[in-house]
N, C-alpha and C positions, 0 to 999 in steps of 0.2 A: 504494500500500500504506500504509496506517494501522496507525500504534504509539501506541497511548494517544494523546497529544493531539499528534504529530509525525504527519507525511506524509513518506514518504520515498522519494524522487527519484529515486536510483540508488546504486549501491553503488559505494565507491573501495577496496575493498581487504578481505583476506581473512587472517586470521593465525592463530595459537595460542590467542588469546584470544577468538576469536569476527569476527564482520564487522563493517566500519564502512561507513554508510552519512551520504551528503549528506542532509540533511533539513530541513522547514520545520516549526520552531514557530508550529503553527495560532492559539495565543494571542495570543505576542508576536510573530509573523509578522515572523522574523529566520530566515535559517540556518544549522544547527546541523550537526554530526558526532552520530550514532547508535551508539554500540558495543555490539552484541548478544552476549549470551554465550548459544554455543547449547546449545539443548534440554536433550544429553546431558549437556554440564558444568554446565548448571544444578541439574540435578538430583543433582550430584554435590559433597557440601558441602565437600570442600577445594575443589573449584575453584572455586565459589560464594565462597566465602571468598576466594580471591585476588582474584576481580573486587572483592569489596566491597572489598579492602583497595587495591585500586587507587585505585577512587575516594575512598577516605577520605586516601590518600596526596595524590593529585594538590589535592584540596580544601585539604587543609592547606597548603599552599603557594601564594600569590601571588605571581606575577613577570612583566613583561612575556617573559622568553625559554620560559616554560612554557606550555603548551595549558592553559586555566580548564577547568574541571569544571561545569557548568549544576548537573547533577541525577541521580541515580539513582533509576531505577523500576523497576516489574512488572507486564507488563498479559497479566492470565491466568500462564502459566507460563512467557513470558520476560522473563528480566532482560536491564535495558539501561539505558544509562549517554548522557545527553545531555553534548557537549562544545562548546567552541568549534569552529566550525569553520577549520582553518588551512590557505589559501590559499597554494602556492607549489610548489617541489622537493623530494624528495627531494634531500639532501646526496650520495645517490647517484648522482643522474642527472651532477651536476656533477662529480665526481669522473670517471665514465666518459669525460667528453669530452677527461680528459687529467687533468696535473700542474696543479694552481692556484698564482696567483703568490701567494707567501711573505705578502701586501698581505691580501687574502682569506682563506687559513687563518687568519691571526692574529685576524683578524674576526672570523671565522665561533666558531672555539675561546674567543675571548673570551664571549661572550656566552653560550657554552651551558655554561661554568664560571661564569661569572652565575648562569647559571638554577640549576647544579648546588649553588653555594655556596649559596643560598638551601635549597635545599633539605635540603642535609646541617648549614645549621642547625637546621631542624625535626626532623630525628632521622631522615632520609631518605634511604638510596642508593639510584640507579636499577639499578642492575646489570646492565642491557643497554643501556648507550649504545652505538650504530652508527650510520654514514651513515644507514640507514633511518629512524632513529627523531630524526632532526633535520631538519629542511624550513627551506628559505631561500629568503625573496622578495625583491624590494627594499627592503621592508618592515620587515623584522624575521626574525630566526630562532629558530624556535621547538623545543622539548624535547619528543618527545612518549613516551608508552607507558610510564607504570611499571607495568605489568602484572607486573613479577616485583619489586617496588621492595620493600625490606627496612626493615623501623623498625629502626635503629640502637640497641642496648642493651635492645631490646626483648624481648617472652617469645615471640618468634614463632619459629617454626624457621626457621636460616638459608637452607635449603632445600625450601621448601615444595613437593613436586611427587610423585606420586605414585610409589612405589618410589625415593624417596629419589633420585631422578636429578637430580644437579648440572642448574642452569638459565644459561641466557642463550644468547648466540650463539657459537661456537666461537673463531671468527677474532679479537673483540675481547674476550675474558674476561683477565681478569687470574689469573695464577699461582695465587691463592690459591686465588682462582675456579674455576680448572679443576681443582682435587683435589679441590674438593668443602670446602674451609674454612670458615670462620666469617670473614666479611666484614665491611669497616666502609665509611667514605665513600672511601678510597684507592683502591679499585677502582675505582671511576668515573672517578679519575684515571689509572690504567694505562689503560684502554678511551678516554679521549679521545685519552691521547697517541699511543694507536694510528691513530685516526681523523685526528691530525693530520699523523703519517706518511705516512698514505693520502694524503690530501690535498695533502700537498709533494712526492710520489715519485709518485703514479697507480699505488701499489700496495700490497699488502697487508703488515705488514712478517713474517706468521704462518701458513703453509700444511703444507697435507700431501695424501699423495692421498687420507685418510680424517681422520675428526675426531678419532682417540684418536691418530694421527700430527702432526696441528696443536697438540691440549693438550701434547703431549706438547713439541714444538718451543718452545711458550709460558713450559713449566717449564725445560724443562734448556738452551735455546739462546738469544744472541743472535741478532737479525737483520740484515743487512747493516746496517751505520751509515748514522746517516740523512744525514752530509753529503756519502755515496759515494750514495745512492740519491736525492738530491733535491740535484744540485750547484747552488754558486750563492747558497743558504742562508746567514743571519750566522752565525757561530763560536755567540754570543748563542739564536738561536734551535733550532739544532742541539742545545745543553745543553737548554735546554726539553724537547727531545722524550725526549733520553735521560733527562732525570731523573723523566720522567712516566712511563716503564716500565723503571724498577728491579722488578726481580724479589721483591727486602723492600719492604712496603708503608712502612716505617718511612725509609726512602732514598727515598723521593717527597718531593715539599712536603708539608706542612703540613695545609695545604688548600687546597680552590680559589680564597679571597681571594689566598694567598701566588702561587698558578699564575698565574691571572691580570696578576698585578703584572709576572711573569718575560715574560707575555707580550709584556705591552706594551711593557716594556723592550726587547726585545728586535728590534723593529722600528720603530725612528722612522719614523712616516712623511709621506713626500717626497710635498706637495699634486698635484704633477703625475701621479706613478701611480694619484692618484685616477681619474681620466680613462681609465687602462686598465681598471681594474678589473671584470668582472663582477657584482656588486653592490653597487654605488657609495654604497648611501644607509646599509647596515652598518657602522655604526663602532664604532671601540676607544673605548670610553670612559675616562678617565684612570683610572689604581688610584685603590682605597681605600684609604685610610691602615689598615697593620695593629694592631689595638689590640686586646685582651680584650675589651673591647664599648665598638664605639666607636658615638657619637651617629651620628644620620643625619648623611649625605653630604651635604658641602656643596663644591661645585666652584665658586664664584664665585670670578669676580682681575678684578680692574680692571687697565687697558691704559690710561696718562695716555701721551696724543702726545708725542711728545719736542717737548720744549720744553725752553727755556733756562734757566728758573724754575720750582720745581712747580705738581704740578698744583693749580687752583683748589678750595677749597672746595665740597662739596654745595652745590647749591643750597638754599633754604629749598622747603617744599613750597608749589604755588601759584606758584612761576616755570617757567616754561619754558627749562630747560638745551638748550644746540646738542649733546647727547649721545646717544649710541647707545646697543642694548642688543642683542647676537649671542647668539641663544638656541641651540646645538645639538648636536647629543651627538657630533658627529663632531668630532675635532681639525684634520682637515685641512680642513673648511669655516669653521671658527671662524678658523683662518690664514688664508684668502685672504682672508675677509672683514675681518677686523683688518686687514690688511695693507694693504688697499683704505683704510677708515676711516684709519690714519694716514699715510697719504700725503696726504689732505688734509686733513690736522691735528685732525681730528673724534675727539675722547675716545671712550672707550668700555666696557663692561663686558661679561662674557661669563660664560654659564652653561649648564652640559652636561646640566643638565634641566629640564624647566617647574615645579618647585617651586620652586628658587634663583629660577631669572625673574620666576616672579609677587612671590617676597621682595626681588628689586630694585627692581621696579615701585610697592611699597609704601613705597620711602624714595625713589625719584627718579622724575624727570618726564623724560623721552626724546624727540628728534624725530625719532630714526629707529629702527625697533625691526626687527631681522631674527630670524622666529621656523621654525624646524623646526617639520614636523606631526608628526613622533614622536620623541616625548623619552619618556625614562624619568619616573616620578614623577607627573606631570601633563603629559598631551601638547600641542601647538599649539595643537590648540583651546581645551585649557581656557586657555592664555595669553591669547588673543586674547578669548575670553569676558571676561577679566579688564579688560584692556584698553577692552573696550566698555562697563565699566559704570563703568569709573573715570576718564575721561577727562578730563581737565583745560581750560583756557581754548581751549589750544590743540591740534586734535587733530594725535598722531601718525603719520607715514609711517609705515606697517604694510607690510613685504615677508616672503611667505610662500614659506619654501624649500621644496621638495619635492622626493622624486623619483619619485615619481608623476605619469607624462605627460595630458595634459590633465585635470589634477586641475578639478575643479569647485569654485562657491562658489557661496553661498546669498545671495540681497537682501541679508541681514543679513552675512554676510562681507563681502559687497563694499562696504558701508558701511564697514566698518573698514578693509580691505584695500588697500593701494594697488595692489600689484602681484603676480605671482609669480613665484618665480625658481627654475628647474630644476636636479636636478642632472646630469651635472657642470656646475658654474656656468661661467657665459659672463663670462668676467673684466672683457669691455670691456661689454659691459649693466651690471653692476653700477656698473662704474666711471662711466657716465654717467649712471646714477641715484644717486652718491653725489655724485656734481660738482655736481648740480643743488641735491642739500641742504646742501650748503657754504656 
């Protein structure tokens, strides 16, 4: 079946806003997610107007935890919306297999208040965050469907839906939400913290046996507490949930920068649960420093080996330093790998995304550089790209972390690449590839 210049493949699914379909862009012959809005609601200009305001939502925002927007078109009398396409789970499917360890929700909820904070910078709430509507690969986890996403302070009606019918999904709305309110970005904080209960308990913390008896339980009732319904939990991460579903939007954080922060705080984590974990290559990225508007993010800190004396001076550029450079957004791969490096006294520098990295690489010279293939900012590749073209007298050991099982590499990778290292890392591989550069 042909859609203007897409062929499309098969269909994954079927909702309120129309079908989405796998499909190949015949041009750039990549592929793509197809979202069709059908026939009837095309032809029906509020709903016509929600699609377009979807994609004018989703476009306006860049972020690795949000689904990109290609393009919107019309070929003949359907409209349809070209997207990324994103490979992975449903947050639901994982959720049904049971309660996830405390390691993984923190993970998973970090990153889709990532995505969130970005967005309710641009003037954007999603208003239906659920399991459904976030997919988690090893990869990356991604935001999807603001099909009912709200411009913030905007002239748009809060509730755009035919017969003025409060919108979203019953079980994850927030208070405000389910009267039918005037909503801002804290909604989407209620609705994750819901998600995140799900996630620690393997259940819903908001039921009824009808949905005006569910709103109803959302507004006037607490639900079990979450460190009776998910034992086990820090004291730490327990606060998290309950303060992300305060009943006043005003007794939440802040925002999702502030959420986030409580997040992380709120689970140190121990490099060896990495190894349990179900989606091992998801990491917590360290918070943002909260500021009015603060500059871009810069995560770099130098690691000097303990030594007796400090540590040496930069080199000048043009020598070759015995020093390292751990590119990776996860904290608990940057520990072992540190940990490894100063045990055999090997300096080293560390950055939790490929723009600090490549801004390392630009004042030092490295003999051993360990880079992740997805960082925020600028991913692995573009590192290693950077890498190949700047190369010094002497070239660098290049080791590429992944957790992507027989990840492949091109002539031109393997020119640069010494090796590659899986996750969860094999402690003693590394350690005898770091022996050897000692």
């Amino acid at each position: 079946m042909q859609l203007g210049t897409y062929r499309l493949i098969d269909r994954l699914g079927t909702g309120g806003m129309g079908e989405v379909w796998r499909a190949e862009d015949t041009k750039l012959l990549r592929q793509c997610a197809i979202k069709i809005l059908p026939a009837n609601l095309a032809a029906d200009p509020e709903w016509k107007e929600r699609f377009l305001r979807e994609a004018r939502s989703i476009a306006s925002v860049t972020h690795p935890n949000i689904a990109t927007i290609y393009n919107i078109e019309q070929d003949g009398d359907t409209l349809f919306m070209a997207m990324e396409l994103v490979e992975g789970e449903p947050l639901t499917k994982l959720i049904e297999r049971g309660p996830m360890i405390p390691l993984d929700a923190v993970r998973v909820a970090t990153h889709v208040a990532d995505g969130l904070a970005e967005a309710h910078r641009k003037g954007i709430a999603h208003r239906d965050i659920k399991p459904d509507n976030i997919i988690v690969s090893t990869r990356y986890v991604k935001v999807l469907d603001f099909g009912i996403a709200k411009q913030i302070g905007g002239t748009t009606d809060a509730n755009l839906t035919q017969g003025n019918m409060v919108i979203g999904t019953p079980h994850y709305m927030s208070p405000e939400q389910a009267m039918g309110r005037s909503v801002d970005s804290r909604t989407d904080m209620f609705s994750l913290g819901v998600v995140l209960y799900e996630m620690l308990s393997g259940r819903k913390p908001f039921t009824g046996n009808a949905v005006t008896e569910t709103l109803l339980n959302i507004v006037m009732h607490e639900p079990v507490d979450i460190a009776k319904a998910a034992a086990g939990i820090t004291p730490a991460l327990a606060d998290v949930v309950r303060r992300c579903m305060k009943k006043q939007p005003d007794q939440r954080y802040a925002d999702c920068d502030e959420l986030r922060t409580a997040l992380v705080k709120s689970l140190k984590e121990d490099p060896k649960l990495a190894r349990q974990s179900r989606i091992p290559t998801i990491a917590v990225r360290e918070a943002r420093r909260l500021e009015p508007e603060p500059p871009p993010r810069s995560a770099v800190s130098s690691h000097p080996a303990p030594q007796p004396t400090p540590a040496p001076a930069p080199p000048a550029r043009g020598t070759r330093a015995h020093r390292a450079l751990v590119a990776d957004d996860d904290p608990a791969t940057r520990y072992i790998l540190g940990s490894i490096l100063q045990r055999y006294h090997i300096e080293y520098d560390e950055a939790d995304n490929g723009a600090d990295a490549v801004k390392l690489l630009k004042n030092r010279e490295y003999s051993l550089i360990f880079v992740d293939l997805l960082m925020p900012r600028v991913d692995g590749w573009g590192v290693i790209d950077y890498v190949r073209g700047h190369r010094g007298n002497v070239a660098p050991r290049v080791f590429v972390v992944t957790g992507v099982q027989n990840q492949k590499l091109s002539a031109a990778d393997q020119d640069v690449v010494t090796a590659l290292l899986y996750k969860p890392l094999d402690i003693a591989k590394v350690e005898q590839l770091v022996q050897k550069s000692a």
